[in-house]
C-alpha positions as CSV (number, residue, x, y, z in Angstrom):
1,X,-23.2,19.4,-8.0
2,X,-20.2,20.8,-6.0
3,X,-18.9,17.4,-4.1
4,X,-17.8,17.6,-0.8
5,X,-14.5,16.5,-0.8
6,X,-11.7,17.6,-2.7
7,X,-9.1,14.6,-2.6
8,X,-10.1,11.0,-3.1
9,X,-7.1,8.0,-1.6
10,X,-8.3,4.1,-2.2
11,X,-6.4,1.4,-1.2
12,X,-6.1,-1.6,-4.4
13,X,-6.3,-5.2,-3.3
14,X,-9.6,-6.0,-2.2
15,X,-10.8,-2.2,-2.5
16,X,-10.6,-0.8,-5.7
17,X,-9.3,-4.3,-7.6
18,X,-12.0,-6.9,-7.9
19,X,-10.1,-10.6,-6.6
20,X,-9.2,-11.5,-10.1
21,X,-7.2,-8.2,-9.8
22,X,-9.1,-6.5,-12.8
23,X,-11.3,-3.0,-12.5
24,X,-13.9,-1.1,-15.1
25,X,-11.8,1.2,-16.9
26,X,-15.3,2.2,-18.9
27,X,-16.3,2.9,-15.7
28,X,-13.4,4.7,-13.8
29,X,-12.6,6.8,-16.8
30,X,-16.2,8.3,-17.2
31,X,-16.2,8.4,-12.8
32,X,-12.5,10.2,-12.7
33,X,-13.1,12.4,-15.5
34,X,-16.0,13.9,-13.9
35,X,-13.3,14.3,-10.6
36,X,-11.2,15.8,-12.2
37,X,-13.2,18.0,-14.1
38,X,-14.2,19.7,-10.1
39,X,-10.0,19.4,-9.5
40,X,-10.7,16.8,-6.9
41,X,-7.2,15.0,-6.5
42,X,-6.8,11.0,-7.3
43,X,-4.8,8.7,-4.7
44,X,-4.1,5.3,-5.1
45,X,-2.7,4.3,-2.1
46,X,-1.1,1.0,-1.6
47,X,1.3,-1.5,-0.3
48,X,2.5,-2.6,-2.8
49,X,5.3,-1.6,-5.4
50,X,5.0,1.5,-7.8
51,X,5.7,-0.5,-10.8
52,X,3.1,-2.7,-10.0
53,X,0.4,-0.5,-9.5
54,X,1.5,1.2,-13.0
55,X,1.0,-1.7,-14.5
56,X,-2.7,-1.7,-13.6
57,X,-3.5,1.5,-15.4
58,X,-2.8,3.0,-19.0
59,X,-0.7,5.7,-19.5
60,X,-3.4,8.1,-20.1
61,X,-5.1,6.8,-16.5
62,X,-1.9,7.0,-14.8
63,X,-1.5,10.5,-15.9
64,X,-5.1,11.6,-13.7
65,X,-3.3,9.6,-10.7
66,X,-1.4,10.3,-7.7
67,X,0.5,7.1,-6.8
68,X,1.1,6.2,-2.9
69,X,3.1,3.5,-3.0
70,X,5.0,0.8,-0.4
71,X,2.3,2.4,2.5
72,X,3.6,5.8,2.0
73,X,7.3,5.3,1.9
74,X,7.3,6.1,-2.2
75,X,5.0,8.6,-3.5
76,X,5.2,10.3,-6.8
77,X,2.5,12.9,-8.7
78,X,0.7,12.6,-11.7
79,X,4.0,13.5,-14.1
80,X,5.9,11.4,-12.5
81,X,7.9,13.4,-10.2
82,X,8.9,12.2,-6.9
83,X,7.4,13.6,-3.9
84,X,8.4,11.6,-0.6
85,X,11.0,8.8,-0.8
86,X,11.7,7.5,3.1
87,X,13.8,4.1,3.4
88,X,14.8,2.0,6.6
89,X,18.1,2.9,7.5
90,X,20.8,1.4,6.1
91,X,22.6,0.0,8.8
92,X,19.5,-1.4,11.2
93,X,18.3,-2.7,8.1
94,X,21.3,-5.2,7.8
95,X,20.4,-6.1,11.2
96,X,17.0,-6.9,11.4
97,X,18.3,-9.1,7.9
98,X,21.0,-10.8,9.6
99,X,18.5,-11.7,12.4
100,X,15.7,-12.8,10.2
101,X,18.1,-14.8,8.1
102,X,21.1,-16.2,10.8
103,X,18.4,-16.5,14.2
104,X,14.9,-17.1,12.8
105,X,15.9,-18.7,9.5
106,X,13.3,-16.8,7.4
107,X,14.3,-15.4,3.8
108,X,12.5,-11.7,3.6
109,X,11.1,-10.3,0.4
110,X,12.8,-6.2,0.1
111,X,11.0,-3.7,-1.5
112,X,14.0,-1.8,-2.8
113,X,14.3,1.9,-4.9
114,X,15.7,-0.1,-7.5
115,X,14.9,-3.5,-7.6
116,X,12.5,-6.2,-5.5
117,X,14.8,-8.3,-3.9
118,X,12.8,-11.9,-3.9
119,X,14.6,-14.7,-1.3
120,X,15.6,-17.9,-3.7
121,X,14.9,-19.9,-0.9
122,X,10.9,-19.6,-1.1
123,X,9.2,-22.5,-2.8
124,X,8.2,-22.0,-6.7
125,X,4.8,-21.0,-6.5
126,X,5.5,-18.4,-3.6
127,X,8.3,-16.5,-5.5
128,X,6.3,-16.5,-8.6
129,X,3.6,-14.4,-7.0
130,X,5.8,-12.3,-5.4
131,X,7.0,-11.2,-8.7
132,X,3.6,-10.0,-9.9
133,X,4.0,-7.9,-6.8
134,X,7.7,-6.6,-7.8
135,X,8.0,-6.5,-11.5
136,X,11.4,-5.3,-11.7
137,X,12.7,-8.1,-9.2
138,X,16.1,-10.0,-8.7
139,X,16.3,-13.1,-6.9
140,X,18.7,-13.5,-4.3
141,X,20.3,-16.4,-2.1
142,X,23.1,-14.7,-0.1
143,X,21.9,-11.9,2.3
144,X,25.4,-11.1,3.0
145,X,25.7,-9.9,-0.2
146,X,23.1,-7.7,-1.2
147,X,23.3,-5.2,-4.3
148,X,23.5,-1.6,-3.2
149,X,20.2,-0.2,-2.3
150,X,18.1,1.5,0.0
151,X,14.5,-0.6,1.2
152,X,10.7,0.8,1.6
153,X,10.0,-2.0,3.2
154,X,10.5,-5.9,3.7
155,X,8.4,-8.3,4.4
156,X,8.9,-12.4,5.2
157,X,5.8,-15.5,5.7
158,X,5.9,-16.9,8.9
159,X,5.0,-20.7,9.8
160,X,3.5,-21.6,13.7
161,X,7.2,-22.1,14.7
162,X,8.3,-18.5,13.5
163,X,5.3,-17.0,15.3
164,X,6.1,-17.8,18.6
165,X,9.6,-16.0,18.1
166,X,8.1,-13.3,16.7
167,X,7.9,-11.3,20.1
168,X,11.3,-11.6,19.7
169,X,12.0,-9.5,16.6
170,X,9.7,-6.4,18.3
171,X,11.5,-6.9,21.3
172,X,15.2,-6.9,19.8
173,X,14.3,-3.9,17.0
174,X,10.4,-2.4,17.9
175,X,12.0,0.5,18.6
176,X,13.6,0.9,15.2
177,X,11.5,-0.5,13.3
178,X,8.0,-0.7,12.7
179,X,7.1,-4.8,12.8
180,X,3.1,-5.4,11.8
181,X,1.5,-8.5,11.3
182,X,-0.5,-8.3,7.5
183,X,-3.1,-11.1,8.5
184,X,-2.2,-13.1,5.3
185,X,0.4,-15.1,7.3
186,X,3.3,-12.5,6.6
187,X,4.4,-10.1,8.8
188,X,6.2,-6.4,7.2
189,X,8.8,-4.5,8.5
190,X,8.9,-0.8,7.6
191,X,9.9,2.7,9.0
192,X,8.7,4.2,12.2
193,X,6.2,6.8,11.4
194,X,5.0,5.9,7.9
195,X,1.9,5.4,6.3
196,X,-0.7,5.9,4.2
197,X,-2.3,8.1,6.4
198,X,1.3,9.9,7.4
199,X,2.0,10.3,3.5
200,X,-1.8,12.0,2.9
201,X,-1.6,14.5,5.6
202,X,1.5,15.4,3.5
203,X,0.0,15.8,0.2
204,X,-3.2,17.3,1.9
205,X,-0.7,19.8,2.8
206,X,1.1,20.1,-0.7
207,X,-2.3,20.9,-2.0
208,X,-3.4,22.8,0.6
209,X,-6.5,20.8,1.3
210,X,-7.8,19.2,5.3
211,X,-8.9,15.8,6.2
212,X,-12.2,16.8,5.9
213,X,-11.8,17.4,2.8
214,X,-10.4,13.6,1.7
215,X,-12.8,10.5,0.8
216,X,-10.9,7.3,1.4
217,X,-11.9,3.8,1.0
218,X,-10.7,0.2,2.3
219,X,-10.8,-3.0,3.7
220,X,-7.5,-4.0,5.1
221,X,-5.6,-3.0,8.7
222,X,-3.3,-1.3,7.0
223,X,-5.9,1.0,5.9
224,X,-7.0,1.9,9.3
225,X,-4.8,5.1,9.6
226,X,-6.3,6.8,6.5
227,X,-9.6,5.9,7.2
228,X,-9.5,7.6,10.6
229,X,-8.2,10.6,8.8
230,X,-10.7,11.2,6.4
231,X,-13.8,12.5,7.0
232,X,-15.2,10.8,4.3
233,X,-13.9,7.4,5.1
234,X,-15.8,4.0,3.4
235,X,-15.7,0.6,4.7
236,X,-15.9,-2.1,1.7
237,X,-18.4,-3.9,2.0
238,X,-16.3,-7.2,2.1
239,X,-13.9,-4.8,4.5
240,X,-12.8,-6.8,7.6
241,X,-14.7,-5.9,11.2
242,X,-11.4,-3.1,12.4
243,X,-12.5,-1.3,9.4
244,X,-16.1,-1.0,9.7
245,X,-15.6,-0.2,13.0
246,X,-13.6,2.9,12.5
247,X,-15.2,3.8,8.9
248,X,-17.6,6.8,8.4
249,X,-19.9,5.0,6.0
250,X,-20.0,1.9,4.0
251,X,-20.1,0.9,0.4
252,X,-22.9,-0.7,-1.2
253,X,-21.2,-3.6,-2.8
254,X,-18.1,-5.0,-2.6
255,X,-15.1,-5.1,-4.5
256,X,-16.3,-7.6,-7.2
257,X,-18.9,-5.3,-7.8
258,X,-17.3,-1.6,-8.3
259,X,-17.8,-0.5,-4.6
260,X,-15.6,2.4,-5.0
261,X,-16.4,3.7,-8.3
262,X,-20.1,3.3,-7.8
263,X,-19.8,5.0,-4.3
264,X,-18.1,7.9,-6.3
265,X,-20.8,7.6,-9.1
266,X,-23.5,8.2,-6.5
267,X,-22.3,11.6,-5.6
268,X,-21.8,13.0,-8.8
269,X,-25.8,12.2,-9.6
């Protein structure tokens, strides 16, 4: 049957990966072979770091994928090839660092082109899950310092006390930045302008395709800008109450139980 969309984006934790951070590759092999067989165009699009969404996928998936990574800010095709690359500038990055670091004594993770950049100051437990988030990670403990790089993003965990200065940071730099809460008690810092949704209307255009033409699913806030893109925009089921409220349709299960790839199943019979 001819489908009615032409480019597919889903967002990974809590969408497309189940909470043990597994999918059906049986499954999405058999769903995105039949995709790509009608030249409908695969997106992951995430938050997190390219190398760790490649490490989700094997090399023969990865080759049927377009990867959005870092919320848009790193995007690169199915061979490889880079297609948008935008980093926070160089010099009011080193400020909103010096700030974080010298007037609200909190140690941010940065997502850089090179390397993750994970603060030795977190406790055990915290740095080791951020470096299943940044597999090619170094670990540093003087900010002054830092290697040569350009950052995606950063991101730092807040306590009660950093909350309340909080209005601070968007009132010193929220005009230079972009400063969002993530709900999971961090809060990211990224540039102005770019998202998921920012980066798709680009590769819509690339491939000469419309929103109406993309299918995107989620659950999360930062999710919210695609979802109002595309026409066919899914809530997950287990999706929080932002994103039902602005989603198209729902799934019929939830992430545990292949919401996206059965959703996808269901319109190719």
């Amino acid at each position: 049957m001819t489908l009615p969309f032409a480019a597919v984006a889903f967002d990974m934790d809590g969408t497309f990966l189940t909470d043990d951070k597994t999918f059906d590759h049986q499954l999405f092999n058999e769903v995105a072979s039949q995709l790509r067989a009608q030249d409908v165009q695969l997106i992951v699009a995430s938050g997190n770091s390219l190398e760790c969404l490649l490490n989700y996928f094997t090399p023969e998936e990865q080759a049927e994928l377009t990867f959005l990574s870092e919320n848009g800010a790193h995007v690169v095709n199915q061979a490889g090839d880079l297609l948008i690359s935008q980093t926070l500038d160089p010099v009011i990055a080193q400020a909103v660092i010096a700030y974080l670091v010298n007037d609200l004594h909190c140690y941010p993770s940065l997502a850089g082109t090179k390397y993750g950049y994970l603060p030795a100051q977190e406790s055990p437990a915290n740095l080791e899950r951020m470096k299943f988030y940044f597999p090619k990670y170094q670990v540093i403990d003087d900010y002054d310092h830092l290697p040569e790089d350009r950052y995606y993003q950063m991101s730092f965990l807040i306590d009660e006390q950093t909350e309340t200065r909080i209005n601070d940071l968007i009132q010193r730099f929220g005009d230079q930045v972009s400063i969002t809460p993530s709900g999971n008690g961090s809060v990211d810092i990224t540039v102005p302008g770019i998202d998921k949704a920012w980066a798709l209307n680009h590769l819509l255009d690339q491939w000469q395709l419309s929103s109406d033409q993309l299918a995107a699913f989620g659950d999360g806030d930062n999710d919210l800008g695609m979802l109002k893109l595309a026409k066919y925009s899914y809530a997950m089921q287990n999706g929080n109450a932002n994103v039902k409220a602005v989603a198209n349709y729902q799934t019929k299960t939830d992430n545990n139980h292949n919401g996206v790839l059965q959703s996808l199943a269901d319109y190719l019979g």
